[in-house]
C-alpha positions in Angstrom: -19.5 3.2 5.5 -20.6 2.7 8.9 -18.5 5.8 10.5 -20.3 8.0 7.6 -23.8 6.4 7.9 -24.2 5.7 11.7 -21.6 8.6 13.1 -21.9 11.4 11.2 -17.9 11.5 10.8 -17.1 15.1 9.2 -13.9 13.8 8.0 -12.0 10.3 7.6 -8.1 10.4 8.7 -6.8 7.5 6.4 -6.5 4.7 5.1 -2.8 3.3 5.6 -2.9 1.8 1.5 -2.8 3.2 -1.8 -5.5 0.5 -3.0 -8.1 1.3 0.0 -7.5 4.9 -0.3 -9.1 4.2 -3.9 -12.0 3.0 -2.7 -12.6 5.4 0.8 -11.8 8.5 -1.5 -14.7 7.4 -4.1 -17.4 7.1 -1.2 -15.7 10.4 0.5 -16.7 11.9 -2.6 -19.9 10.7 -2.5 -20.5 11.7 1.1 -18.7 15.0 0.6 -16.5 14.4 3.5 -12.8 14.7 2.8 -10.7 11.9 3.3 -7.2 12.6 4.5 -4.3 10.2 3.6 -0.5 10.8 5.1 0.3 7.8 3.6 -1.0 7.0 0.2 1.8 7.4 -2.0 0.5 6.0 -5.5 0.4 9.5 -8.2 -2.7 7.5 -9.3 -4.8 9.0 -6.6 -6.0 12.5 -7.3 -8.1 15.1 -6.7 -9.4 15.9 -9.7 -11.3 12.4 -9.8 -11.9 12.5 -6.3 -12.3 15.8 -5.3 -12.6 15.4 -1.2 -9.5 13.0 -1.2 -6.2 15.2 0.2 -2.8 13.2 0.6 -1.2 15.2 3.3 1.9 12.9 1.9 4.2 13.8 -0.9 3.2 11.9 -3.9 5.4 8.9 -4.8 6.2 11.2 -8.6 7.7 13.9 -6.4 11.0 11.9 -6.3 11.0 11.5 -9.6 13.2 14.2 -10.7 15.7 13.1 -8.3 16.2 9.3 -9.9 16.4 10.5 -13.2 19.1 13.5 -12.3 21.1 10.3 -11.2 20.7 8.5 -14.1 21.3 11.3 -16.7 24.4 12.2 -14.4 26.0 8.8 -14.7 24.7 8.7 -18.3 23.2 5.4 -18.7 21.0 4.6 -21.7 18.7 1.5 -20.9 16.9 0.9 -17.1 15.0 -1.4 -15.7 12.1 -0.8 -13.8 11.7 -3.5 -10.9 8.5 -3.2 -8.8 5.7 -4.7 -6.4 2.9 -5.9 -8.2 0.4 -3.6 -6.5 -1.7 -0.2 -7.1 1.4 1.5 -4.9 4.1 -0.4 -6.6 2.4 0.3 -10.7 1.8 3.8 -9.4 4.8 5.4 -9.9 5.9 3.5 -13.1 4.2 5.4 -16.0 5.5 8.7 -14.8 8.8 7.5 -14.1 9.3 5.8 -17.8 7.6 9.2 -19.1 10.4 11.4 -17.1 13.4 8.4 -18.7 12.1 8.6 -22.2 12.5 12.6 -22.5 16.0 12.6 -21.7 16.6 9.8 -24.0 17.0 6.6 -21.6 15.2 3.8 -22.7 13.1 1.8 -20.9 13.4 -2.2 -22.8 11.7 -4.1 -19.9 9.9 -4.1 -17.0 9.6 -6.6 -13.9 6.7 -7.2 -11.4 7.3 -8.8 -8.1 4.3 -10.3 -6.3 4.2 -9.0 -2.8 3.1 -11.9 -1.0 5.4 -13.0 1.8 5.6 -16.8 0.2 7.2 -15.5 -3.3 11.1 -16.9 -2.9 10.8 -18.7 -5.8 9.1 -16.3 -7.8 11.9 -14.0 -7.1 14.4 -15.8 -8.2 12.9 -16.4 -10.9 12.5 -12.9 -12.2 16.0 -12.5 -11.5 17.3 -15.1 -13.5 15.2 -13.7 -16.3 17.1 -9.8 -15.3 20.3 -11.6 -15.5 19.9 -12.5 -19.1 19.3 -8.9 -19.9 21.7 -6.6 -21.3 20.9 -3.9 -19.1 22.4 -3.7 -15.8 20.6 -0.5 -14.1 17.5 -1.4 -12.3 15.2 0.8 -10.1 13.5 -0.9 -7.7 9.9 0.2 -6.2 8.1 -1.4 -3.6 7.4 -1.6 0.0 10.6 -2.1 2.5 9.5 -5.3 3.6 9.3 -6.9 0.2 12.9 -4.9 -0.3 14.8 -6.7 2.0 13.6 -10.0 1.3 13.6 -8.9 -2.6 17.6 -8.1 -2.1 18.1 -11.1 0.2 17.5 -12.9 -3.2 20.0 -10.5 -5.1 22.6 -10.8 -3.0 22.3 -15.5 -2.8 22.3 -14.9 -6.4 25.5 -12.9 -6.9 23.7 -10.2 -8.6 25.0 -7.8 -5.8 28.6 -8.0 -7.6 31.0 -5.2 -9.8 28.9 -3.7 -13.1 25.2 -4.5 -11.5 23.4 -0.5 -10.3 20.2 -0.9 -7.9 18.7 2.3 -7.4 15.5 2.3 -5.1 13.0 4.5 -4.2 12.1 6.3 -1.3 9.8 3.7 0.1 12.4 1.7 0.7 15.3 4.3 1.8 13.1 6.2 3.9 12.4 2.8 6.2 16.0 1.6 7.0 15.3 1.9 10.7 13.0 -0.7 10.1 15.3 -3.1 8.8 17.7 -5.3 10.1 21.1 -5.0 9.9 21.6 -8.4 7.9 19.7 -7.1 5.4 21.0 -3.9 5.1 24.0 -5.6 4.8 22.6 -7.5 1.8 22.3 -4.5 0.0 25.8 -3.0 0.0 26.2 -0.8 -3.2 22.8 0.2 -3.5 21.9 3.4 -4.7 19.3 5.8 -3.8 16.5 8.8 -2.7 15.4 9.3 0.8 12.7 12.2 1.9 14.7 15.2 3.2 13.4 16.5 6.4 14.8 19.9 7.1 16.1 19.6 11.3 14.1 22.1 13.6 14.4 23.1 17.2 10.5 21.6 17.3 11.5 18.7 15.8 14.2 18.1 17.7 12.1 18.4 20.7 9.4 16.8 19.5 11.3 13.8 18.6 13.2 13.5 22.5 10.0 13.8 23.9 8.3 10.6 21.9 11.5 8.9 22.5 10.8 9.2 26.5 7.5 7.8 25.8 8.6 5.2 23.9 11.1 3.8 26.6 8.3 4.6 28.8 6.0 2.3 27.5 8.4 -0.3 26.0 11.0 -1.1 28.7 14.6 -2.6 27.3 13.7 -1.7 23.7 15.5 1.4 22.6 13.8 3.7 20.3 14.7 4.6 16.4 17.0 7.7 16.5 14.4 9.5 14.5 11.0 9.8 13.7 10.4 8.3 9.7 8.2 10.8 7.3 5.2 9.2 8.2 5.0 9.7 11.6 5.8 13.5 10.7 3.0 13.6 7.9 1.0 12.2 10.6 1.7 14.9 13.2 1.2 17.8 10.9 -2.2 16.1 9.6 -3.9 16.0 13.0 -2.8 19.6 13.8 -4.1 20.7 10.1 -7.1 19.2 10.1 -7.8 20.6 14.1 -6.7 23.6 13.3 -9.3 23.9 10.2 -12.2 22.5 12.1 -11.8 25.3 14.9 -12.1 27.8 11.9 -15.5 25.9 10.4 -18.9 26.9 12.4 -20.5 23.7 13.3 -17.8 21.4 11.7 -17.8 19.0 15.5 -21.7 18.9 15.1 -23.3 15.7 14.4 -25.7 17.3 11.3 -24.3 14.5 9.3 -27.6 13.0 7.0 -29.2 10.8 7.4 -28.1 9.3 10.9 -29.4 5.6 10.1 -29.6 2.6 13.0 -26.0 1.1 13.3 -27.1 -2.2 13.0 -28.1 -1.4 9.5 -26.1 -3.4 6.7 -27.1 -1.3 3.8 -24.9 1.2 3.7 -24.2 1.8 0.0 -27.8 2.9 -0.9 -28.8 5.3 1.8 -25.2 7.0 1.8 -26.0 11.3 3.0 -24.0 13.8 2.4 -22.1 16.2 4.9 -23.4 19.6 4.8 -20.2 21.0 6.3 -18.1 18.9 4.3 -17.1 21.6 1.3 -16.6 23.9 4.1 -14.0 22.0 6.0 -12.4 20.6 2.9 -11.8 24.4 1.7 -10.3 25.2 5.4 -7.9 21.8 5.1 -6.8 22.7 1.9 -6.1 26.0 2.8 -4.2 25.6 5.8 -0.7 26.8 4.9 1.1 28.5 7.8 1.0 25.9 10.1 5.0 25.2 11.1 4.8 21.3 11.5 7.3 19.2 11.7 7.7 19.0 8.0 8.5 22.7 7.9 5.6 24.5 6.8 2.5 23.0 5.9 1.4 23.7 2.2 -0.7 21.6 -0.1 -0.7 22.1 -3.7 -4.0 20.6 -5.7 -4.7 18.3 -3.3 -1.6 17.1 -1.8 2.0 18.1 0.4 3.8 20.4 -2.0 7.0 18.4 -3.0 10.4 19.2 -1.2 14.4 18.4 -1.3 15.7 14.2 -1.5 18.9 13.2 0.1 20.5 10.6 -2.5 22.3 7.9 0.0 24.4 4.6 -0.8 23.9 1.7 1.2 27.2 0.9 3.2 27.4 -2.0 5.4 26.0 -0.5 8.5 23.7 1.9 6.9 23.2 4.5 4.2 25.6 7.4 3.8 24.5 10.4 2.4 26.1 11.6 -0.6 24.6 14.3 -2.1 21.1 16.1 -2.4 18.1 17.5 -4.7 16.3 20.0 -4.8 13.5 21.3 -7.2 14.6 24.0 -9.2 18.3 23.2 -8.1 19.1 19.6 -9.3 22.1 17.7 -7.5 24.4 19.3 -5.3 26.9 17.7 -3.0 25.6 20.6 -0.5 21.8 21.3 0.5 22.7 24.5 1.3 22.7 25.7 -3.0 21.6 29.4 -3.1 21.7 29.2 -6.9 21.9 27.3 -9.9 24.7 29.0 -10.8 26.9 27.9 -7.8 25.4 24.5 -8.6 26.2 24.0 -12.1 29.5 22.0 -11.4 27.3 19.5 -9.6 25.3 18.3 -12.3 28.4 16.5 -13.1 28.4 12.9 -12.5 32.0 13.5 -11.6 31.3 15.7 -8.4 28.1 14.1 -7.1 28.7 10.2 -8.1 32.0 9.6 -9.0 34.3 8.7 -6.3 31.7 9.4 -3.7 30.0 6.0 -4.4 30.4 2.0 -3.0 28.7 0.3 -6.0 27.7 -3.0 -5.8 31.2 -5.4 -5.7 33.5 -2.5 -3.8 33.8 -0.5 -7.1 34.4 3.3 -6.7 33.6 3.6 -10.9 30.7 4.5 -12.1 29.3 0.9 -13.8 28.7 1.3 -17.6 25.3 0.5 -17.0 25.4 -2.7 -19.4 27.0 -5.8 -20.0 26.4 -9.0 -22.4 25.0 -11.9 -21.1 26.3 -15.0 -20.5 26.4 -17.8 -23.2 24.7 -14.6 -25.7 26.8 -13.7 -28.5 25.9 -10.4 -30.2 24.6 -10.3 -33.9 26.4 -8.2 -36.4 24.4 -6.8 -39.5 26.2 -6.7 -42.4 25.2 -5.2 -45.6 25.8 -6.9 -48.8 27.1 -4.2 -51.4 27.8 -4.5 -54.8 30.2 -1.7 -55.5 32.9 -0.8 -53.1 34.1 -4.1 -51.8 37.4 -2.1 -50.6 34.9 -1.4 -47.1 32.7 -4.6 -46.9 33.1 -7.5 -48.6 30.8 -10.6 -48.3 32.1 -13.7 -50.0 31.7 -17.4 -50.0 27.8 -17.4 -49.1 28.6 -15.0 -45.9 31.1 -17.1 -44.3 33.7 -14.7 -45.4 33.6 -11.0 -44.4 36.4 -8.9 -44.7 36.7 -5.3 -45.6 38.3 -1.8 -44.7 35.0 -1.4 -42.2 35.3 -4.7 -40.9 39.3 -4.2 -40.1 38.0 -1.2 -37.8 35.7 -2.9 -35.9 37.6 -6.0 -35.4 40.4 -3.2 -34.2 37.7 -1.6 -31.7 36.1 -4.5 -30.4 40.5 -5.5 -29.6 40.8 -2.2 -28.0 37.9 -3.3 -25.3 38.9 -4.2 -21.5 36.5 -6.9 -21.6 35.3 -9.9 -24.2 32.5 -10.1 -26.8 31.9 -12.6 -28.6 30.3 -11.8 -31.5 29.5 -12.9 -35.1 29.0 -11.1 -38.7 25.7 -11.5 -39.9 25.6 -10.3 -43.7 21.8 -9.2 -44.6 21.3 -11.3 -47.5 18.8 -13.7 -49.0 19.1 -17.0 -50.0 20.7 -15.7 -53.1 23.3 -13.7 -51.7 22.0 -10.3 -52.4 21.0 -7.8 -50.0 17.6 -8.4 -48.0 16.6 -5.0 -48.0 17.8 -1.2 -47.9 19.5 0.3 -45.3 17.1 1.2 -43.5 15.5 -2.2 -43.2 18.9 -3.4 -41.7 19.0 -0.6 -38.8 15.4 -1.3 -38.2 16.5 -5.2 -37.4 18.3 -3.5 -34.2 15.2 -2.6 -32.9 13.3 -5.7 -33.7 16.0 -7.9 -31.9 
């Protein structure tokens, strides 16, 4: 409030957070001086409810394709959605269980982790309550600081072991160079999307030269080997937003109204308007040849236009890269897909995932996705029928099933490479005839 009040600020770069980009965006609005975010992910910030608000970021739902194509390629039914308990970490979630749901993948549960730094016990908590679940894939959003201490957690409680998948988002697997290698190490097996940044000669030397001045001004402490999205987003930002300001008339004036004494406190109530602020917002917006970092500079409705995702697994010193996505193109063990033709084979969980993969516990198999719990025994409905006893038969108050249907099952469930325990439940009353139709007894699967 101050900077637009008592400055006269033609336009805000920031702030860092989804939840205060919220608030800045609303009074930007007001003010009619665009706001400009590189890193305020959350898809619940728009432009169409806060018109001068522009995320020179991709949105957090631009990776969305890419975590699905995963799933539907390894074909796993249920998932888990584990995230921070924040505006950036409940973001993403509705679009995500949106995207699951149309391709059939179910979506039984959600889990929200508290970001404060003092949660331990918390954690573990809510991953005892995961390990009673019968789903095993989880997809795990939040910041990478809560990521390596949430995984730190997963890995004391064996849950980084053969059958379990964690997938995570972007803003963890674009930060590894941020992380240390102990906890990297927790989270061998882990599967995931990091922002693709296509090389360039500029970036390239872009990058060697920040890397001088970083050993410059920190002696003995050796830079990352490459700059993270952000600090590219925040490149091409500056030189956006300078580049449309030398194309507005006026936009470095100081016509900003009212201009009220900066030791005033009441901000809210006398909060002017920029009468250069439409003008500059239009020029931002449509600033699209720049050649940045990130390739070339384009917004679409208000934010970066969405691009490709490496999908990595975490290995014990790092994350490999084993394959990519691309809109329009899907996944491909090559970024360089002209077609989808010529990409068609990768869609195939067998030449993208399988084989190429370290899952959690060494396996090179694709996990099943599911598994029974511990000390859980799982419920068999059985009808009760009248006629036909050669395929179900209930006798002796339901303590007695047999049958040609029952036979079968018994002969599956033997066929198995693993236990379940199980009992046969007929659906009867107290009388021993049948509770209800058919119907009734397949809708007692989804009321379990």
């Amino acid at each position: 409030i101050d900077l637009l009040n008592n400055w006269g600020v033609e336009a805000i770069l920031g702030p860092q957070t989804s939840q205060s980009a919220e608030f800045v965006a609303n009074l930007g609005s007001s003010a009619r001086v665009p706001i400009i975010s590189f890193t305020a992910t959350s898809p619940s910030l728009s432009s169409t409810n806060t018109p001068y608000f522009i995320r020179t970021a991709q949105t957090d739902a631009a990776q969305i394709e890419a975590l699905v194509a995963v799933i539907k390629a390894c074909q796993w039914r249920q998932v888990v959605p584990v995230y921070e308990d924040s505006a950036f970490g409940a973001g993403l979630i509705p679009f995500l269980t949106d995207a699951l749901q149309q391709i059939g993948v179910a979506v039984p549960n959600r889990t929200l982790v508290p970001p404060s730094p003092t949660n331990g016990d918390v954690i573990d908590q809510k991953l005892d309550d995961l390990n009673g679940m019968e789903t095993r894939v989880f997809v795990v959003h939040m910041t990478h600081m809560l990521g390596a201490q949430f995984f730190r957690k997963v890995h004391e409680k064996g849950m980084m072991s053969e059958g379990y998948v964690w997938i995570i988002t972007n803003s963890v697997g674009d930060m590894f160079e941020f992380m240390n290698a102990t906890d990297i190490a927790h989270m061998g097996g882990v599967v995931g999307v990091k922002t693709h940044i296509l090389p360039s000669k500029y970036l390239t030397e872009f990058t060697e030269k920040w890397r001088h001045r970083f050993r410059s001004d920190n002696p003995g402490t050796e830079p990352p080997s490459e700059l993270n999205k952000f600090a590219i987003w925040a490149h091409d930002t500056v030189f956006a937003l300078a580049s449309a300001v030398e194309r507005v008339a006026g936009a470095g004036s100081s016509n900003f109204l009212p201009i009220r004494d900066r030791n005033s406190t009441n901000g809210f109530q006398t909060l002017g308007t920029s009468p250069s602020g439409k003008e500059l917002l239009h020029a931002v917006q449509e600033t699209t040849k720049i050649k940045g970092l990130f390739s070339e500079f384009k917004l679409n409705n208000g934010q970066l236009q969405s691009g490709a995702f490496k999908i990595i697994n975490v290995v014990e010193r790092g994350a490999k890269v084993i394959g990519f996505w691309k809109p329009g193109f899907g996944l491909s063990k090559n970024f360089k897909v002209k077609n989808q033709q010529q990409n068609r084979s990768s869609l195939d969980a067998s030449s993208v995932l399988t084989g190429s993969v370290t899952w959690p516990g060494g396996s090179r198999e694709v996990p099943r996705g599911w598994e029974i719990p511990k000390g859980k025994t799982l419920k068999i409905g059985v009808p009760v029928l009248q006629d036909y006893k050669e395929f179900v038969d209930v006798q002796n108050n339901g303590t007695v099933v047999t049958g040609f249907c029952i036979d079968v099952f018994k002969a599956v469930v033997a066929s198995l490479n693993y236990n379940v325990t199980y009992v046969l439940s007929p659906f009867s009353d107290s009388s021993g005839k049948m509770l209800g139709t058919y119907d009734e007894l397949v809708h007692q699967v989804y009321l379990k």
